[in-house]
N, CA, C and O atoms as CSV, one atom per row, in Angstrom:
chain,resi,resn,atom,element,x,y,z
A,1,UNK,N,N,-21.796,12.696,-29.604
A,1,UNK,CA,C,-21.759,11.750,-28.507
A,1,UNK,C,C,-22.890,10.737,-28.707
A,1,UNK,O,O,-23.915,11.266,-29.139
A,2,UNK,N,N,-22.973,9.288,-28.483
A,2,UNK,CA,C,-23.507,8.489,-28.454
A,2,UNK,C,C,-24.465,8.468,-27.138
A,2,UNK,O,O,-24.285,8.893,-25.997
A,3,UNK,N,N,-25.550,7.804,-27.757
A,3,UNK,CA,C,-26.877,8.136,-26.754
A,3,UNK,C,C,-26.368,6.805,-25.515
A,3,UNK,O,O,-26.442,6.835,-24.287
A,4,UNK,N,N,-25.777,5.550,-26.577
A,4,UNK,CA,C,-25.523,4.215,-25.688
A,4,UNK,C,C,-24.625,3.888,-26.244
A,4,UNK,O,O,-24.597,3.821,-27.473
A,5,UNK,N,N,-23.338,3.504,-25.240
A,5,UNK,CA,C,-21.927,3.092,-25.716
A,5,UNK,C,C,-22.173,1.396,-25.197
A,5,UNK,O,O,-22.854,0.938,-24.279
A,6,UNK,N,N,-21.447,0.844,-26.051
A,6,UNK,CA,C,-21.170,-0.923,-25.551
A,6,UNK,C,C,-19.763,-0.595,-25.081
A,6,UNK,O,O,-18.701,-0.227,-25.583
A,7,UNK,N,N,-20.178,-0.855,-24.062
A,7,UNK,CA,C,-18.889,-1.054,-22.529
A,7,UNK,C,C,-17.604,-1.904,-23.215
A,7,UNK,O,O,-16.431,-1.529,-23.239
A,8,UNK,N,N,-18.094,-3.011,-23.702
A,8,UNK,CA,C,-17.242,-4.338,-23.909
A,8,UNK,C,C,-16.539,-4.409,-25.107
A,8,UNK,O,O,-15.750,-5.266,-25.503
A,9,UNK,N,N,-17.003,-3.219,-25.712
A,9,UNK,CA,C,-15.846,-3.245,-27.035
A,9,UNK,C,C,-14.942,-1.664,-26.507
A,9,UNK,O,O,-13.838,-1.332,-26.939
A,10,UNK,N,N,-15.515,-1.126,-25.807
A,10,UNK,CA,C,-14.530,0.313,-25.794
A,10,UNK,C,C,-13.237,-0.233,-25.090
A,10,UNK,O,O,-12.309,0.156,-25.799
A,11,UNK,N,N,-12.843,-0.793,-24.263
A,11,UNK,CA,C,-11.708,-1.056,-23.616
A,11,UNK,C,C,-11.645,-3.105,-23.682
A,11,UNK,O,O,-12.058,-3.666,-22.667
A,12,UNK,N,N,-11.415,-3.516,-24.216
A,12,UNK,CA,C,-11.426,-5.103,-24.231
A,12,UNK,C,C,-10.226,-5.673,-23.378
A,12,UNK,O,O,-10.196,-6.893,-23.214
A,13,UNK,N,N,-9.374,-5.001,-22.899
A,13,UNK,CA,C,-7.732,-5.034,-22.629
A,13,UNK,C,C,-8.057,-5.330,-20.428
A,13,UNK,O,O,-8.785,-4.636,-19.718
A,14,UNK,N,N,-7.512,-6.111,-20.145
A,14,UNK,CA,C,-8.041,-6.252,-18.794
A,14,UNK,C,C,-6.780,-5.430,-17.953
A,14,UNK,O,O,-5.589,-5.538,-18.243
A,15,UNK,N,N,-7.338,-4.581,-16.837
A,15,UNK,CA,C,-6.596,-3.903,-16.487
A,15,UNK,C,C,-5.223,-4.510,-15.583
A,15,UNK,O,O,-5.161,-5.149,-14.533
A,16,UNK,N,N,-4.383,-4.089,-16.336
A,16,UNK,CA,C,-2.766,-4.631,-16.143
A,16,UNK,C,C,-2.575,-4.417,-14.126
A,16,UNK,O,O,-1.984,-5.326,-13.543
A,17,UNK,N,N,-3.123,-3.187,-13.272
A,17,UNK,CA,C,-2.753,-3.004,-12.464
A,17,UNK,C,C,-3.862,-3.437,-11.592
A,17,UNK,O,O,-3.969,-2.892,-10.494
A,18,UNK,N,N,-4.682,-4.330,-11.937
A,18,UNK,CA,C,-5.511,-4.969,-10.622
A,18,UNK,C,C,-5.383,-6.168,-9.922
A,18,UNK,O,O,-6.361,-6.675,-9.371
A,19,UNK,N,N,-4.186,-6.709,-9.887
A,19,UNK,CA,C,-3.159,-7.667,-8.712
A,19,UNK,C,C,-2.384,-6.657,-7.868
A,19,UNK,O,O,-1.688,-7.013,-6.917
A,20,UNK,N,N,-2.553,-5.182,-8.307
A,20,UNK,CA,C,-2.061,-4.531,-7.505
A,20,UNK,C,C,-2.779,-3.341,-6.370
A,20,UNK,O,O,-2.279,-2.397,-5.760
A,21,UNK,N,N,-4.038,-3.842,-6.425
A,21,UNK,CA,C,-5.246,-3.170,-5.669
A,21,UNK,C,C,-4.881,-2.999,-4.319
A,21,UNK,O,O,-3.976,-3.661,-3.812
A,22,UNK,N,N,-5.409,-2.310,-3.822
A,22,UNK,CA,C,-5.139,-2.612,-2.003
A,22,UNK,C,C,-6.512,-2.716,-1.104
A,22,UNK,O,O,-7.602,-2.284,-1.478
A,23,UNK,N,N,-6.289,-3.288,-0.009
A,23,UNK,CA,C,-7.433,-3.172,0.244
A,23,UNK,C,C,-7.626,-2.864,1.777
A,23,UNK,O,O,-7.317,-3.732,2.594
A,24,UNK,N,N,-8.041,-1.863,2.116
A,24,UNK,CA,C,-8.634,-1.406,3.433
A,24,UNK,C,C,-8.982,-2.427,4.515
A,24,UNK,O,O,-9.881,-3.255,4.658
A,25,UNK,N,N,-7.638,-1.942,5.403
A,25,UNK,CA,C,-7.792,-2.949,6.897
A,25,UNK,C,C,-7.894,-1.860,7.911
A,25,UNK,O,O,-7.689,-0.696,7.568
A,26,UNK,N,N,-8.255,-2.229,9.371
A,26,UNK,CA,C,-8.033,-1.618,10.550
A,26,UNK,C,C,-6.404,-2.600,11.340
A,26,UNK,O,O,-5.922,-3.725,11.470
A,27,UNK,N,N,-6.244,-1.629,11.550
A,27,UNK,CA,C,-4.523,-1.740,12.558
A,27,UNK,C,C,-4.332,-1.082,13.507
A,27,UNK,O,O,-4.358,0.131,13.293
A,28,UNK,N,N,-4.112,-1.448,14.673
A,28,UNK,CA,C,-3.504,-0.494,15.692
A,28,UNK,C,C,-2.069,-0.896,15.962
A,28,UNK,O,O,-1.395,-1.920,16.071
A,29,UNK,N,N,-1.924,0.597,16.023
A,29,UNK,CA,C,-0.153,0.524,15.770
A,29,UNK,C,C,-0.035,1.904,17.062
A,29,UNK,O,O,-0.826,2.811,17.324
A,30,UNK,N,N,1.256,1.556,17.629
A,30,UNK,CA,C,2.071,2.101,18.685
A,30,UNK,C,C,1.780,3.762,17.834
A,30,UNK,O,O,1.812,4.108,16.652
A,31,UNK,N,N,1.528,4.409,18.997
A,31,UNK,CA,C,1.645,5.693,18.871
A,31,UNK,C,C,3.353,6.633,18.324
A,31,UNK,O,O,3.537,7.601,17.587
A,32,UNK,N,N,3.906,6.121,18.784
A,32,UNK,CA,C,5.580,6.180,18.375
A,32,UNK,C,C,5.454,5.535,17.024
A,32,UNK,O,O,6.127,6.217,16.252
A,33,UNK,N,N,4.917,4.565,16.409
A,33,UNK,CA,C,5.702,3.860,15.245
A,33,UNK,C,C,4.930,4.647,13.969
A,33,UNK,O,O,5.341,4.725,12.812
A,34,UNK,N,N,3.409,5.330,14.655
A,34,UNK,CA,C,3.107,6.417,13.609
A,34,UNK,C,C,3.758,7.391,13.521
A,34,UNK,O,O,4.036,7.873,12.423
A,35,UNK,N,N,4.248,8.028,14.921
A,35,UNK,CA,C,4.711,9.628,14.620
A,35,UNK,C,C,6.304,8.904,14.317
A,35,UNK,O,O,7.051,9.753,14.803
A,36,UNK,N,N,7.015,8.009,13.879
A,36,UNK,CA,C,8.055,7.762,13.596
A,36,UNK,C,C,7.805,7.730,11.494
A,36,UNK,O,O,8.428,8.383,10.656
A,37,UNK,N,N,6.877,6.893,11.324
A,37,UNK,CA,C,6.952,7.308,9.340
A,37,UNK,C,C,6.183,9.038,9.675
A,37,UNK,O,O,6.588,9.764,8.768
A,38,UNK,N,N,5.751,9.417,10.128
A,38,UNK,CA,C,5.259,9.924,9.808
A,38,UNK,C,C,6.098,10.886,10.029
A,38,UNK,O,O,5.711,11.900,9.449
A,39,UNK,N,N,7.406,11.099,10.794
A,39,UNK,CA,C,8.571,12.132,10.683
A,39,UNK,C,C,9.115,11.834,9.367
A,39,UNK,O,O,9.363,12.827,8.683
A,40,UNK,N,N,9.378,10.612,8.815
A,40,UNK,CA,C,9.825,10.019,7.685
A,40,UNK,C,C,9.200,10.993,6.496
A,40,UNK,O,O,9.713,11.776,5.696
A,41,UNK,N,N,8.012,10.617,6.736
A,41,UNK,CA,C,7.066,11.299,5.612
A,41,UNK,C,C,7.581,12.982,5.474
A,41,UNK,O,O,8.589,13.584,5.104
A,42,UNK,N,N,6.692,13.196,5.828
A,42,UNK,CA,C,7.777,14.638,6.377
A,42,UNK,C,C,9.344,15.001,5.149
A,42,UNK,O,O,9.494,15.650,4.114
A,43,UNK,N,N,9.819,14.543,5.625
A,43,UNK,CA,C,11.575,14.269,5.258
A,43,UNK,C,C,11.998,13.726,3.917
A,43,UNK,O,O,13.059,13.862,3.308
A,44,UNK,N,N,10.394,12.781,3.478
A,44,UNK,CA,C,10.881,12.431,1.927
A,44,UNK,C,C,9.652,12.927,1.085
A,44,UNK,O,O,9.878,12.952,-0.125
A,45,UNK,N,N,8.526,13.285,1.435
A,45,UNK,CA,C,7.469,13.882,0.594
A,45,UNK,C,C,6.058,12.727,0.561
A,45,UNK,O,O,4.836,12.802,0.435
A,46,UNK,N,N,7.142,11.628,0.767
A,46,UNK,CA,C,6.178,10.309,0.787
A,46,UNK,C,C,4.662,10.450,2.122
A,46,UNK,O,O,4.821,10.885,3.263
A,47,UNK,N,N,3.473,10.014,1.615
A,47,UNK,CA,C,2.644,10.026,2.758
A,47,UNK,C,C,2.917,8.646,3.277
A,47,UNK,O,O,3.226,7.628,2.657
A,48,UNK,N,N,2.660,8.926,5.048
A,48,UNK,CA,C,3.171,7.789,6.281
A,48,UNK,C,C,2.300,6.600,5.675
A,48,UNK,O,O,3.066,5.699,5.331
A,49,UNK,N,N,1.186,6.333,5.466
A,49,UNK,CA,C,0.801,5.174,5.192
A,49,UNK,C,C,1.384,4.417,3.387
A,49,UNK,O,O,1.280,3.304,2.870
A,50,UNK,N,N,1.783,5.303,3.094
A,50,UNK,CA,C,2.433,4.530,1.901
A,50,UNK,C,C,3.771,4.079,2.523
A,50,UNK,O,O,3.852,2.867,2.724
A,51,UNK,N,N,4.929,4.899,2.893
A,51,UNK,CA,C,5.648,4.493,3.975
A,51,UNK,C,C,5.581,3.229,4.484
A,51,UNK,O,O,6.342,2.321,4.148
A,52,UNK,N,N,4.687,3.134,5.290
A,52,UNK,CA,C,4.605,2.150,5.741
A,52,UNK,C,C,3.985,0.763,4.930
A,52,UNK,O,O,3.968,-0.375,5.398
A,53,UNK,N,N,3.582,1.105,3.847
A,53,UNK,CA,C,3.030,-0.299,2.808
A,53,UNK,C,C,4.323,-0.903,2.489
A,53,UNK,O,O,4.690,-2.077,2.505
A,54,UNK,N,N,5.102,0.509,2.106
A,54,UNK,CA,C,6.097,0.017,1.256
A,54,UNK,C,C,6.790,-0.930,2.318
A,54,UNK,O,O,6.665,-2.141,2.136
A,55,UNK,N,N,7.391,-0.556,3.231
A,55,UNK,CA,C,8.418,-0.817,4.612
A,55,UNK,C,C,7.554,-2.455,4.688
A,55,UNK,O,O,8.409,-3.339,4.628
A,56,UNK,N,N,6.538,-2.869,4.767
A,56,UNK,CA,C,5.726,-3.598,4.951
A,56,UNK,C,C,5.681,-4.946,3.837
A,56,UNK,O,O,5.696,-6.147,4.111
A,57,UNK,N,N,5.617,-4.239,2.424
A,57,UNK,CA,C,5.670,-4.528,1.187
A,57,UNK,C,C,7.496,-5.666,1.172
A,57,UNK,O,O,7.720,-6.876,1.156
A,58,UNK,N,N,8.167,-4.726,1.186
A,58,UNK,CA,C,9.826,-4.842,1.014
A,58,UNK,C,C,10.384,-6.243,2.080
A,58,UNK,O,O,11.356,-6.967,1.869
A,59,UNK,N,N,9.265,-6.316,3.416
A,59,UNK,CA,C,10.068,-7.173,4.256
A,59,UNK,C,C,9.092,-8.561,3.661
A,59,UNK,O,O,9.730,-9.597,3.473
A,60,UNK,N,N,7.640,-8.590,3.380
A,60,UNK,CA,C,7.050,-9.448,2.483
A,60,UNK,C,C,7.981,-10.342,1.592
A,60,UNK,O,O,8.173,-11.558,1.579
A,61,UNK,N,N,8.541,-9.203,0.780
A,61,UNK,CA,C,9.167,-9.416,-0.749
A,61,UNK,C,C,10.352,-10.503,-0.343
A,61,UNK,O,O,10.686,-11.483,-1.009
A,62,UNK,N,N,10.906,-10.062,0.948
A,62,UNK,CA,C,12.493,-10.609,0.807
A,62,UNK,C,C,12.185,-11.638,2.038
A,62,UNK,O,O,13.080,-12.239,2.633
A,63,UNK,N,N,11.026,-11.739,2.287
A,63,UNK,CA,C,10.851,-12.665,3.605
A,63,UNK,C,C,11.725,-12.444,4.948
A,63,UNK,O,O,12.623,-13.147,5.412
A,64,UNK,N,N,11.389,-11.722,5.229
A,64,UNK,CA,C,12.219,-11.386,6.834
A,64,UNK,C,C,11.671,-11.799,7.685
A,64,UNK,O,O,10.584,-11.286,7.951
A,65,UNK,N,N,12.141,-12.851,8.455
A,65,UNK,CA,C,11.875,-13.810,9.630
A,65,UNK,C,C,11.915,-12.218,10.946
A,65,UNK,O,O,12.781,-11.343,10.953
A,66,UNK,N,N,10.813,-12.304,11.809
A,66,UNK,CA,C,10.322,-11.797,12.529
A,66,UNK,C,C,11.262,-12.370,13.646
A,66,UNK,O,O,11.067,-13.568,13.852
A,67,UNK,N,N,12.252,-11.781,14.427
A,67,UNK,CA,C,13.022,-12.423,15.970
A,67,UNK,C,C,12.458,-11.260,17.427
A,67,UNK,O,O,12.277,-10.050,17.557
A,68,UNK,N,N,12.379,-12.117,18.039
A,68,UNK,CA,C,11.596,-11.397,19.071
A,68,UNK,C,C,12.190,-11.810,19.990
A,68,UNK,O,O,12.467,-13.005,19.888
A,69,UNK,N,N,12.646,-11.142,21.216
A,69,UNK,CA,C,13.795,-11.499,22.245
A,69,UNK,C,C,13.028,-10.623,23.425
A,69,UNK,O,O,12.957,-9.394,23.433
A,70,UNK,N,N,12.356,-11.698,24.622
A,70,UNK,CA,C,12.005,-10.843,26.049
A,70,UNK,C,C,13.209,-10.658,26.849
A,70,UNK,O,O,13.877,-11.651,27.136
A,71,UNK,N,N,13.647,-9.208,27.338
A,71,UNK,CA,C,14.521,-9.128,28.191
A,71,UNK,C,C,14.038,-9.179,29.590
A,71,UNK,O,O,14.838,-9.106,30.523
């Protein structure tokens, strides 16, 4: 083993998956809309907050216009 490695030649290659980082927010969300992925979760193995990135992620992707109707 080497006493001192040069950082900058061991890996030169820039990491392919860091546009895909995430990054830590606070949210408050309806007590129902957690225990709702989180029955999800449950049911597919998936954990609720990935669940919900994805669900989150998917309406991003395809642009889903938000409609909101007061009765």
């Amino acid at each position: 083993m080497l006493e001192e490695y040069d950082i900058k030649n061991l890996n030169p290659r820039k990491n392919p998956y860091a546009k895909k980082l995430k990054k830590q927010i606070t949210i408050n969300l309806d007590n129902r809309v957690i225990e709702y992925f989180k029955e999800q979760a449950q049911a597919t193995g998936i954990p609720y907050q990935t669940l919900i990135n994805l669900y989150l992620a998917d309406c991003a992707e395809h642009k889903k216009k938000l409609t909101l109707s007061w009765s």
